[in-house]
N, C-alpha and C positions, 0 to 999 in steps of 0.2 A: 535409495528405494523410496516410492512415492508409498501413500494411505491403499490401500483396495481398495475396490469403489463398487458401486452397484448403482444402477439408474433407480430413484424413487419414482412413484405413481403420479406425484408431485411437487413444482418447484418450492423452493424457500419462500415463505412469507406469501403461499399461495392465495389471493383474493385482496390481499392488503392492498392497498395506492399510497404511493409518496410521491411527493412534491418535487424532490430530487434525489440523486443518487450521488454519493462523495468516495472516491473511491482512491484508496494507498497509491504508492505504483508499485515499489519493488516489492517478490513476494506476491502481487496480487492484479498486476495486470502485465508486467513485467518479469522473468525472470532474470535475476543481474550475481546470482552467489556467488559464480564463481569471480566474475571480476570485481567484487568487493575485497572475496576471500584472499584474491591475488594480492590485493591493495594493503589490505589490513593486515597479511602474515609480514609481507616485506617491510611496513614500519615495525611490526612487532619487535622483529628480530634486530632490526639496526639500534633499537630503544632498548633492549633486553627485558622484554617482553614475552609473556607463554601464548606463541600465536593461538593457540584453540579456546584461554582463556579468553580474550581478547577478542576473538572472534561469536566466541559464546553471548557477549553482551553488547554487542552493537548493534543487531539488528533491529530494526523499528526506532531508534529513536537517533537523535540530531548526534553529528558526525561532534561536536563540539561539545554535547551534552558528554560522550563516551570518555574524550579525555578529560575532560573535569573529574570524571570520578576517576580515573587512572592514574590523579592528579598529578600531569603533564605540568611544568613551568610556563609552557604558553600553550594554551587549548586553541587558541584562534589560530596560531601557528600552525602548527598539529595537524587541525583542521584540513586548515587550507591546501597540505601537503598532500591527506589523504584522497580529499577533492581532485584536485589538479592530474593528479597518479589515476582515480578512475574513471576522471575525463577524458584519459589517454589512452586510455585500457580498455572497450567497450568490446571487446573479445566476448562471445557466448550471451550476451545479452538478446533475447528475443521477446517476442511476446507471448504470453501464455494463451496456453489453447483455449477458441473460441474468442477471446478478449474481445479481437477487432470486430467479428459480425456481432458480440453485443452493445461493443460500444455507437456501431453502424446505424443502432437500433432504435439510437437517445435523441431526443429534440436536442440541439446545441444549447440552448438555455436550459436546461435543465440535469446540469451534470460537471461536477468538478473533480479534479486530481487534486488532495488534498497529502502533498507527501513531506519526509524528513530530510529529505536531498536540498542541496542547491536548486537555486535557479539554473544554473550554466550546465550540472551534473540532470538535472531533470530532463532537459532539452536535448543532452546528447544521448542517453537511454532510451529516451521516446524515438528519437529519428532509429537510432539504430534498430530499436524493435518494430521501425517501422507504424508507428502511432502517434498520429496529425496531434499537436497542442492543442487542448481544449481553451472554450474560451476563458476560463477560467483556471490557474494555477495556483495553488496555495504551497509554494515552499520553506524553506527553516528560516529564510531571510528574512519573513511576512512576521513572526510570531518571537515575543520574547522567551516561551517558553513552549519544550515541543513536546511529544506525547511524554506521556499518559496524560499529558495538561491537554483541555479539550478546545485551546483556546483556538489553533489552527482547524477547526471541524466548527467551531464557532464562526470563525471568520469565512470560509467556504460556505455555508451556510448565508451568511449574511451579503455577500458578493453575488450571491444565486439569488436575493430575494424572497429569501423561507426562512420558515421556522426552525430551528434544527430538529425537534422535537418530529417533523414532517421529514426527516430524510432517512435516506438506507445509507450504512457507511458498509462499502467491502475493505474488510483488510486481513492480516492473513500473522498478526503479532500480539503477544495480550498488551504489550504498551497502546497499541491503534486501537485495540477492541475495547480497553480501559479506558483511551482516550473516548469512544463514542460513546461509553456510557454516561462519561459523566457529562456530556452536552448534549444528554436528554436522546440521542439518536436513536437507534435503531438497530445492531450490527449483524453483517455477513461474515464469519470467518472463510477464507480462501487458503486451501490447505495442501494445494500440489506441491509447494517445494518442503513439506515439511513428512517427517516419517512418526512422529507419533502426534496423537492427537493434542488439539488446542488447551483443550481443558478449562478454557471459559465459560461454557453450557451455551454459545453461542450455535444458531445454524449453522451448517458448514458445508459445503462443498468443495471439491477437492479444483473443480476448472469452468468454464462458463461454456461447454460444448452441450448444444441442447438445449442452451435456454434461447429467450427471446423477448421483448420486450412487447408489451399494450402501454400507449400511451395516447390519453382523452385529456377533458377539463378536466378527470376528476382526479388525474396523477396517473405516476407510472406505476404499473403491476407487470410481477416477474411472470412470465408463462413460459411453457413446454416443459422440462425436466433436465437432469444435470447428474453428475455422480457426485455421489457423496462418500463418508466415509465407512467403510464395511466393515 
């Protein structure tokens, strides 16, 4: 069960202009739960593992980061396993409502996917959700350290040409929203696939149906309206 929504009078961060837009995937332009959930219960169980446990704490951050704290004998191993499994799994993976007509909406230069996925895991979500690679990908492989560290939202940032301090980060986990604070950003909480709230004190909408993008010299500013959380 998704948040209840209600249309506001007004979009997120109405009036504001940013430089760019840095945006998660899974969770937040993407939905992928259940082919994760699929992934992650099936090693749980062969590890003897409490899949819900397990699945409670991987979201938002690097597949390699999770088994380290589960501490796994080989995280890279681990890894790699879980990777591979939901490269091949891309079952119920779509894109989230609206996503495409606002990403439709962006100058190509001025907008990155800044996610915790693989490269290879990135690229097979996007196609299946049917969402063109931007030019700019920031995946787990790019960064020695992945969220809440801001260093990936740093490096999107710096691939784009801007200041981070100048961008909108969408993401839709307090590790990515942690992550944009601390590189100065800016953040969107994106809150469809979640059923209670974020709890960040971040904006939040629940999908990008309704909105629409202005984009001048002077940056991009959100317009039209969106449901948020009721």
């Amino acid at each position: 069960m998704t948040l209840s929504t209600s249309a506001p009078a007004t979009p997120p961060y109405a009036g504001r202009s940013f430089a760019a837009f840095l945006f998660d995937m899974d969770g937040t332009l993407i939905t992928s739960i259940e082919s994760a959930n699929r992934a992650w219960t099936r090693w749980s169980q062969m590890h003897g593992f409490d899949p819900a446990y397990v699945i409670s704490i991987m979201h938002g951050v690097r597949t390699v980061e999770t088994m380290k704290r589960l501490g796994v004998d080989d995280p890279e191993k681990e890894a790699a396993w879980i990777t591979s499994t939901e490269i091949d799994d891309t079952e119920g993976v779509s894109a989230i409502a609206g996503a495409k007509a606002f990403l439709a909406g962006l100058p190509a230069d001025r907008w990155a996917i800044v996610t915790s996925a693989s490269r290879p895991l990135a690229e097979a979500r996007l196609a299946r959700a049917g969402i063109a690679l931007p030019r700019i990908l920031v995946t787990s492989e790019d960064v020695e350290r992945g969220k809440p560290d801001p260093a990936c939202f740093l490096l999107g940032a710096k691939k784009l040409g801007v200041d981070p301090t100048e961008c909108l980060v969408f993401e839709d986990t307090v590790a990515g929203l942690t992550a944009a604070d601390a590189a100065g950003a800016a953040g969107l909480a994106i809150t469809v696939t979640h059923s209670h709230p974020i709890g960040t004190g971040h904006p939040a909408i629940v999908d990008y149906r309704g909105l629409a993008i202005s984009a001048d010299a002077a940056g991009l500013t959100i317009t039209g309206s969106a449901p948020t959380d009721g």
